[in-house]
C-alpha positions as CSV (number, residue, x, y, z in Angstrom):
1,X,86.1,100.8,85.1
2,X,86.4,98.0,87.6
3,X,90.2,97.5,86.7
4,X,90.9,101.1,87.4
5,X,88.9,100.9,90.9
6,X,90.4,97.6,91.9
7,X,93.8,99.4,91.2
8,X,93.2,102.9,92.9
9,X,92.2,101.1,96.0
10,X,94.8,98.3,96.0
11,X,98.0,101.1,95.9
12,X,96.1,103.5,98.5
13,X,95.7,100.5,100.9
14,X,99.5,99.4,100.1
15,X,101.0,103.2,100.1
16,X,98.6,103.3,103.4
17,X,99.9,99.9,105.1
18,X,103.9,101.2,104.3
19,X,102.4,104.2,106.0
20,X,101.4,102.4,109.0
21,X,104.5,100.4,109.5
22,X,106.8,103.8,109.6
23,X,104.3,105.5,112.0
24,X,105.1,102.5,114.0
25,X,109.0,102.6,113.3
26,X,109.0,106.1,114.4
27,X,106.9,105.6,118.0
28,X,108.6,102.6,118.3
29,X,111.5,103.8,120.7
30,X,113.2,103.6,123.9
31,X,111.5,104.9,126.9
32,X,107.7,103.9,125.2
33,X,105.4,105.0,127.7
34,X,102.0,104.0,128.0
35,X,100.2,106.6,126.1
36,X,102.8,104.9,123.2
37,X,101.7,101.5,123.4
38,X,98.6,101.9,122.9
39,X,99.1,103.8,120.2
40,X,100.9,101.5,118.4
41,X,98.6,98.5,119.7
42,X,95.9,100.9,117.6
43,X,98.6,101.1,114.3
44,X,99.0,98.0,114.3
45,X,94.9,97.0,114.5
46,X,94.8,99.2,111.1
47,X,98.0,97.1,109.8
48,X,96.1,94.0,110.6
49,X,92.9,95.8,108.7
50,X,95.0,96.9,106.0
51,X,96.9,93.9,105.0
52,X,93.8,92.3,104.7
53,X,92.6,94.7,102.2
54,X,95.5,94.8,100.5
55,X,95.2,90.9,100.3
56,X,91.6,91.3,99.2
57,X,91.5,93.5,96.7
58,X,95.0,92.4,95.3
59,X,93.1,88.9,94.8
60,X,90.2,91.0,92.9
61,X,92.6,93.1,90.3
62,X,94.4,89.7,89.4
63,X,91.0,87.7,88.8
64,X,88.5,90.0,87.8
65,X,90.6,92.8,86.1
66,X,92.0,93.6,83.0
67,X,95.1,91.3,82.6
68,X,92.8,88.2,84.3
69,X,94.5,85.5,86.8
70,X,95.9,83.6,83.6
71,X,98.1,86.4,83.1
72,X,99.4,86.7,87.2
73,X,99.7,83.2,87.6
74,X,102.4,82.5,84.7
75,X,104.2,85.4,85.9
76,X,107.8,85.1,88.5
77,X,107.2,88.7,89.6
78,X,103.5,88.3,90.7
79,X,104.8,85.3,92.7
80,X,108.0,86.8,93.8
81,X,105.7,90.3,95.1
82,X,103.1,87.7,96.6
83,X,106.0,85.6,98.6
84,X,107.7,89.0,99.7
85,X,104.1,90.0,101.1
86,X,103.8,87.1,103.0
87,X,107.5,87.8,104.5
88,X,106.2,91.5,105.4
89,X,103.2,89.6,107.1
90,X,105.4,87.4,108.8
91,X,108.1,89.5,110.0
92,X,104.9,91.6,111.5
93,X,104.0,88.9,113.7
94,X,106.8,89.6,116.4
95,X,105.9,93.5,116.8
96,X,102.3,92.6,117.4
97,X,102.8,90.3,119.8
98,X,105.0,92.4,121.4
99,X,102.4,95.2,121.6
100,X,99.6,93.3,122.8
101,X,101.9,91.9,125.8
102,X,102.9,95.7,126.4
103,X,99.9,96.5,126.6
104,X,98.9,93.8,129.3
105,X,101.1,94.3,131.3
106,X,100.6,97.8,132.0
107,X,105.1,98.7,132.4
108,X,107.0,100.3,130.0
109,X,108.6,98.2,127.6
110,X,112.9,97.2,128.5
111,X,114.8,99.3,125.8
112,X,116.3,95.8,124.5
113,X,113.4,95.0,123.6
114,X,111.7,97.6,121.8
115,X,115.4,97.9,119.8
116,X,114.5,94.0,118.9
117,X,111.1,95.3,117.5
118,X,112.5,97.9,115.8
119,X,114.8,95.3,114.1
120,X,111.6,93.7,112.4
121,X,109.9,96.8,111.6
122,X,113.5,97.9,109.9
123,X,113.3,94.7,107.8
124,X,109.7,94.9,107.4
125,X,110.3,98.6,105.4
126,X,113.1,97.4,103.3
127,X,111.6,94.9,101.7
128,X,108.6,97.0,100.2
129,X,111.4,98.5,98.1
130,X,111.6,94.7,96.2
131,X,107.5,94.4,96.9
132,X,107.3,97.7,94.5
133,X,110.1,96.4,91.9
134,X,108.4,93.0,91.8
135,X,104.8,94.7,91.3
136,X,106.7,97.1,88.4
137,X,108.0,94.4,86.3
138,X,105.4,92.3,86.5
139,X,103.1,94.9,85.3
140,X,105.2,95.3,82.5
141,X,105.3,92.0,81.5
142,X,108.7,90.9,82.1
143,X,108.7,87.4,84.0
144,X,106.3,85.7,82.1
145,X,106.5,81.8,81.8
């Protein structure tokens, strides 16, 4: 029963965090207002939450689930879907930062600049195509060393 918790939970918070990053895709446009900012400053709190989770209870599946760590950790996909996380993560970093400083400053955001955020949260939503085509294979077995 714990495998099939750890595994409900882990693709709601994943399906949830993709979920989070197009909310913030689609209010991230020219002309933001302030009412916008801090909306997305708010998205991207529940990102931050979120990835976490996802982190979390990822960890859990792969050492107390079925399959056990032995499995994940002799496996290219579960390393491949772990370093494509970490881009998503990383590639995350810029729009925060830009938020937050939004949000300070109290002025609408230059349109060259939201279009340069935009940029990362474009990149950001491509790659969970890979993240779910790693997770797939690996699932099935197929990268095993």
């Amino acid at each position: 029963m714990l495998d099939l918790w750890l595994a409900i939970l882990h693709h709601l918070f994943v399906f949830s965090l993709f979920g989070i990053v197009f909310a913030e895709f689609f209010v991230t446009r020219p002309g933001l207002g302030r009412d916008a900012v801090a909306r997305l400053a708010r998205l991207d709190l529940f990102y931050g939450i979120l990835a976490g989770l996802v982190v979390i209870v990822g960890f859990a599946r792969a050492i107390f689930a079925a399959k056990g760590w032995h499995y994940y950790s002799h496996n290219a996909f579960f390393w491949a879907k772990i370093g494509t996380f970490a881009a998503i993560g990383l590639l995350s970093v810029p729009p925060t930062l830009a938020y937050l400083r939004w949000r300070r400053e109290g002025v609408p955001p230059a349109d060259a600049e939201v279009k340069r955020v935009r940029i990362y949260l474009h990149v950001e939503l491509a790659l969970f195509a890979p993240l779910l085509g790693f997770a797939a294979a690996m699932a099935r077995g197929y990268g095993e060393f």
